[in-house]
C-alpha positions in Angstrom: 131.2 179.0 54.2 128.2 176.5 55.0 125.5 179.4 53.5 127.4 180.2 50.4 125.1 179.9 47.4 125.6 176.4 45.6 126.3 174.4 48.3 124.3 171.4 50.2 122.9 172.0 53.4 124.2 169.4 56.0 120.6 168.7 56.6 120.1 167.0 52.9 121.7 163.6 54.1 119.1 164.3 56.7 116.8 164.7 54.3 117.8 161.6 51.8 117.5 159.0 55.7 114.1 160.7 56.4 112.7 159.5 52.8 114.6 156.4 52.7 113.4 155.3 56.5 109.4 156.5 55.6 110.3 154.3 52.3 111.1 151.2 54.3 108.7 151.4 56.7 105.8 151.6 53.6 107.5 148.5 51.9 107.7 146.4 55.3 104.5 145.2 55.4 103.7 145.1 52.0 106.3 142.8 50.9 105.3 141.2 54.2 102.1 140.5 52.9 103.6 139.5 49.7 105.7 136.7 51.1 103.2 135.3 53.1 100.0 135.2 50.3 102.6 132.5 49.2 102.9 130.5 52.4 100.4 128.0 53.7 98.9 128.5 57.2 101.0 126.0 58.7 103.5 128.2 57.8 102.7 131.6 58.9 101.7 130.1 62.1 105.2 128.7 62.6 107.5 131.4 61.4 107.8 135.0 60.6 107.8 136.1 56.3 111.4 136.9 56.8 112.1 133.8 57.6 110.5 132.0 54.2 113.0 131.9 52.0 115.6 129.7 54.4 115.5 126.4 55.2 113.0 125.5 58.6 113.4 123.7 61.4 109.9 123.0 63.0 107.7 120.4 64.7 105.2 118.5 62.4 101.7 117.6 63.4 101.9 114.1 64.7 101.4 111.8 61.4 100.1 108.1 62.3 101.9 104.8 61.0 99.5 103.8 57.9 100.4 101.4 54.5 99.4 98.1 52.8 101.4 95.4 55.2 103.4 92.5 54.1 105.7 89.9 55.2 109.2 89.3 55.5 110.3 86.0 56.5 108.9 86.0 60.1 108.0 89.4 60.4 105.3 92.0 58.8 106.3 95.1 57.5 104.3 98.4 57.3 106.8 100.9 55.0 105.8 104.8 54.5 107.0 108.4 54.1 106.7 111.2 56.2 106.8 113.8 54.1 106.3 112.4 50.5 107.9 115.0 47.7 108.5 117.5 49.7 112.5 117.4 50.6 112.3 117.6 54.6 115.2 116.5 56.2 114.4 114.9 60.0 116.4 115.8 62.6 114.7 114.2 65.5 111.2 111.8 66.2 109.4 110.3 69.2 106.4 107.9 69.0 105.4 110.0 72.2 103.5 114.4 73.1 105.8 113.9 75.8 108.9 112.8 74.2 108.6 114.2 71.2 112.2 114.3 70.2 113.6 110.8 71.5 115.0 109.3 69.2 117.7 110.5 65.9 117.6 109.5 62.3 118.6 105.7 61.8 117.6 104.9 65.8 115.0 102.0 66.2 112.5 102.2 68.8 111.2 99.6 70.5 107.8 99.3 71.1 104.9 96.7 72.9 104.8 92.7 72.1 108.2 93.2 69.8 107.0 95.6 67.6 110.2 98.0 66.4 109.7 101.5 64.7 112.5 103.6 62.4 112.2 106.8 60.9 115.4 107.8 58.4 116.9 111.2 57.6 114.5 111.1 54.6 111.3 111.0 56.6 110.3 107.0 55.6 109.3 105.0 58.4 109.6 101.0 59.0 106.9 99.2 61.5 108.0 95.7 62.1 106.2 93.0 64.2 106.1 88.9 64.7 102.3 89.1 64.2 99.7 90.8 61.5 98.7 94.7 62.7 95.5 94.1 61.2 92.9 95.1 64.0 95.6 96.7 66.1 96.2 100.8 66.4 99.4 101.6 64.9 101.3 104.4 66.2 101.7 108.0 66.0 104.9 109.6 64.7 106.1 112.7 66.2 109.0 114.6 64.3 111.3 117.5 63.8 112.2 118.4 60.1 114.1 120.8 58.8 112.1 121.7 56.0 113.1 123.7 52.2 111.3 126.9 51.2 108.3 126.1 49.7 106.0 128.7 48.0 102.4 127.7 46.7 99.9 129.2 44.2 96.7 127.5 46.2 96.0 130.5 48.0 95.3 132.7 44.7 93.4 129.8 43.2 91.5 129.6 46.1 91.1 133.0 46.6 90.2 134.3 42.9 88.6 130.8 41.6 86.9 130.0 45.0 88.0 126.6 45.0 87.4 126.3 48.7 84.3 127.3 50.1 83.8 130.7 50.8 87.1 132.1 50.3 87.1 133.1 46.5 87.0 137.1 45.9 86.6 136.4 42.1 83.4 138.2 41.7 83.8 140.7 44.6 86.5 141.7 42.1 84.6 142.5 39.1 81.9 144.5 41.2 84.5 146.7 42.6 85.6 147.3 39.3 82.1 147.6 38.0 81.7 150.8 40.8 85.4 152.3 40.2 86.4 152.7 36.7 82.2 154.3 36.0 83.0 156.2 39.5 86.2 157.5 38.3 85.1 158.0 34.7 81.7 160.0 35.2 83.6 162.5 37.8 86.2 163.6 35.7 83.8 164.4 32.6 81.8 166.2 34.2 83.8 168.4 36.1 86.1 169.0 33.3 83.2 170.8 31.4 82.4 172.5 34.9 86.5 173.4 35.6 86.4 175.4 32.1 83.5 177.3 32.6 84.7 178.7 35.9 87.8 179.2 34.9 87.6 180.6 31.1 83.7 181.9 30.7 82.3 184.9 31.9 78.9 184.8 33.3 77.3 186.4 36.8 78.1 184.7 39.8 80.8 182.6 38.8 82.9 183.7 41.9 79.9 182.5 44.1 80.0 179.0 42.4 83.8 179.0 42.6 82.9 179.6 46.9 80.2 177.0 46.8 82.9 174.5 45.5 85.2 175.8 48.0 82.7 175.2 50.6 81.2 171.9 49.6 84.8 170.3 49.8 84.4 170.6 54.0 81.3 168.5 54.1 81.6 165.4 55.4 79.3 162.8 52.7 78.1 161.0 56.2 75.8 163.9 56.6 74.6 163.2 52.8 74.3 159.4 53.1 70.3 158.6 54.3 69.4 161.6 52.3 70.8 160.9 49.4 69.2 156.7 49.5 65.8 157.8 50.0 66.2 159.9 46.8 67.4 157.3 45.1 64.8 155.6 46.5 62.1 157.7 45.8 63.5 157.8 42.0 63.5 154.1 41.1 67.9 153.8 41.4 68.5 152.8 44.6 70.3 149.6 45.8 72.1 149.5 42.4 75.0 150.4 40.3 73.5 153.3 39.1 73.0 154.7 42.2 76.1 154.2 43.6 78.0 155.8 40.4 76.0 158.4 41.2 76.7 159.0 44.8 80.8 158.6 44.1 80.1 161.0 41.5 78.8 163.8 43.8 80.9 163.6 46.3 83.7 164.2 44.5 82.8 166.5 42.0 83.9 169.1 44.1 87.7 168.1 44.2 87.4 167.7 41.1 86.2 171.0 40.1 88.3 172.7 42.6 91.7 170.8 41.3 91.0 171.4 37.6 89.9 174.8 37.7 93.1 176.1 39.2 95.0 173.6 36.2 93.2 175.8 34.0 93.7 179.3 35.2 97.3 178.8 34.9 97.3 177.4 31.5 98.6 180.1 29.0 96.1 182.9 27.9 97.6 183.6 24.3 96.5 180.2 23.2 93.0 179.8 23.8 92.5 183.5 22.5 94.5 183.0 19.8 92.1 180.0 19.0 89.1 181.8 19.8 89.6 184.9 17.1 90.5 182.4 14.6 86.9 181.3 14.8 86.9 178.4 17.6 84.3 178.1 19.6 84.1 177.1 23.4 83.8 173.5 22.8 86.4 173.3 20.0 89.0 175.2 22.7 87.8 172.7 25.3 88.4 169.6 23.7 91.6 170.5 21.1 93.1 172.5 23.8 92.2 172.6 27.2 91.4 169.1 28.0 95.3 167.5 26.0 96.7 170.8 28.0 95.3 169.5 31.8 96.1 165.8 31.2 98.5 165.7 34.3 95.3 167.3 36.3 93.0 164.9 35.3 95.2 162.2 36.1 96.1 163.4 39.4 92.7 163.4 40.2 91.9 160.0 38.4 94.6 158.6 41.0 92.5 159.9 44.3 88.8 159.0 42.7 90.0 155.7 41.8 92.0 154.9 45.0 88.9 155.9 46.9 86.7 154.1 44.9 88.2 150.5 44.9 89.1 151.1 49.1 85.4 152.5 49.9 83.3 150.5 51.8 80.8 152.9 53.8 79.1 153.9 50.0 79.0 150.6 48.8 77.4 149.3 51.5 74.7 151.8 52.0 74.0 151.8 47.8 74.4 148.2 47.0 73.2 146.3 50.1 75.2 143.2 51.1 73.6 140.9 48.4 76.6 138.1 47.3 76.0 139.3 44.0 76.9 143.0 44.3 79.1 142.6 47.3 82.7 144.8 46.9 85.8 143.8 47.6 86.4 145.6 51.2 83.3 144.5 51.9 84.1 140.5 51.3 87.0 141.0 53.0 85.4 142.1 56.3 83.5 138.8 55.8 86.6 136.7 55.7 87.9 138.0 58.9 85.2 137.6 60.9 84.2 134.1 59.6 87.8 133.1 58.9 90.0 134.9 61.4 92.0 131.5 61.1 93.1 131.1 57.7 95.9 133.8 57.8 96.7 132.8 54.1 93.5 133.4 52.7 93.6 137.0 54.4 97.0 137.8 53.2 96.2 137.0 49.7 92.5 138.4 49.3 94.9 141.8 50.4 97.2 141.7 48.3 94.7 141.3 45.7 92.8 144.0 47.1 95.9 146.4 47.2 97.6 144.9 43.5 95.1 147.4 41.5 95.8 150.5 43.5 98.8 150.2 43.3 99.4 149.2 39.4 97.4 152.3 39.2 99.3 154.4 41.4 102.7 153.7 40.3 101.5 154.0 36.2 100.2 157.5 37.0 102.1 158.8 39.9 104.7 161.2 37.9 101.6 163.2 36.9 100.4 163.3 40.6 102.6 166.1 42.0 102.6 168.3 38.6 98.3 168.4 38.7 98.5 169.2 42.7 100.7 171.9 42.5 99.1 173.5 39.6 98.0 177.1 40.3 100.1 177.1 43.1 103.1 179.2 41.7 102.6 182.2 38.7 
């Protein structure tokens, strides 16, 4: 009974887990890196993302006793908070690296010449003494809070604004999207007007250029790289814009022609001859027919150029040099990590800002995706 016609294979639950576990394991560490372009470095350091949206217990850096003094009767009083506007809750404090958790909310400590020390649940502190502190080292506070969850938008002004020195990725931005959307654009035009003729004109040796296609899609652009500079070079276009448009163009053209072409084939032949004997001519068919026709195609194809594009770094490199000024995105961000390894927020947000365009891209697009792969496939 389990292979009668109609019914679901035990292995579709199978199936429905696979998807569902490859699902999970993709969104782990991108809502990872969500979460934590959120979180200061303090933070990240201390605890895992998961762990961000629940109230912390942690250690604070050791905070020393500082305020305007003043007296009270015999005694002078230095008053102060912790953690001002923040909501931490202490749960334990020490005036010492070696006992840092000595003394509870509410205790008193007593400290040299009758000095006496008092931290609250609240994080404020009291110093009292019988004699001025002016001149004399106050102490250090060591403390255990329990702190709220606390998100912050610093990171992105930082990273997109530059308000810290050397972290912004504002204008590493704009020239990746200076090379990708031309990149993307210029491929697509051109081998749509290349797809047609080798799929719907007759002239000699179009099954040749259809194999040169075929063959060019196996060559890796490494080999094409110096070549390609010094004729850019030797043509006035090199370290520029133009130049690297160019090169993104020509290397993948030939996916291009290869994924639209076999669109085309398939489309139906009734309409573009029914078009042609009532007078249209190739262009015409082209651009009223074929092109609205092989939309899903050309956004399938828009999906790879442009995902390429924005994550390329070899290209850009070699065609635009390292100068600030025309410096990409992956290319900034290799900068950040070897001058600021440290700053783990700065790194999770300038890649989450890296990854937020791909992906917009990729999810608006995506249901055309599988129907321009699969075209010519199936008759």
């Amino acid at each position: 009974m389990d292979n009668i016609a109609g019914t679901k294979s035990t292995l579709t639950w199978a199936v429905h887990l696979s998807v569902a576990l490859l699902v999970a394991l993709w969104l782990f560490p991108t809502v990872g890196l969500l979460v934590s372009s959120f979180r200061t470095g303090e933070q990240i350091s201390n605890s895992g993302w998961w762990s961000s949206f629940s109230a912390q217990e942690r250690q604070a850096p050791a905070i020393r006793v500082a305020g305007a003094e003043r007296q009270e009767g015999a005694l002078y009083v230095i008053e102060g908070e912790l953690y001002p506007d923040t909501g931490a809750a202490v749960s334990a404090w020490g005036t010492s690296s070696r006992a840092p958790e000595a003394y509870g909310p509410g205790d008193v400590a007593e400290l040299k010449d009758g000095w006496a020390l008092s931290v609250d649940a609240a994080g404020r502190y009291r110093l009292t003494a019988p004699q001025s502190f002016e001149g004399e080292r106050l102490p250090r506070i060591f403390s255990t809070a329990t702190a709220p969850p606390e998100f912050t938008l610093d990171n992105y002004r930082s990273v997109l604004f530059g308000t810290t020195a050397g972290t912004g990725v504002g204008q590493a931005f704009l020239n990746t999207l200076t090379v990708a959307i031309p990149a993307t654009v210029i491929p697509i035009l051109v081998a749509a007007f290349a797809a047609y003729a080798l799929a719907w004109m007759e002239f000699p040796g179009r099954a040749l250029l259809v194999a040169a296609v075929v063959g060019l899609l196996v060559v890796p652009l490494q080999l094409a790289l110096i070549p390609l500079l010094q004729l850019h070079n030797d043509i006035g276009i090199g370290k520029g814009y133009l130049g690297v448009w160019l090169a993104h163009t020509g290397f993948g053209l030939p996916l291009a022609i290869y994924l639209l072409r076999n669109y085309m084939v398939g489309l139906p032949r009734d309409i573009i001859e029914c078009a042609r004997v009532d007078g249209a001519t190739d262009f015409q068919v082209f651009v009223k027919i074929v092109l609205p026709l092989s939309f899903p195609a050309l956004a399938s194809f828009a999906i790879f150029q442009f995902l390429w594009t924005w994550n390329d770094l070899l290209v850009a490199l070699v065609f635009l040099g390292t100068d600030d000024d025309t410096l990409v995105l992956t290319a900034r961000l290799v900068n950040l990590l070897g001058s600021r390894g440290g700053q783990w927020e700065i790194l999770a947000t300038s890649a989450f800002v890296s990854i937020a365009v791909p992906l917009l891209v990729f999810f608006a697009m995506q249901k055309y995706l599988v129907r321009g792969l699969l075209a010519g496939s199936v008759k």
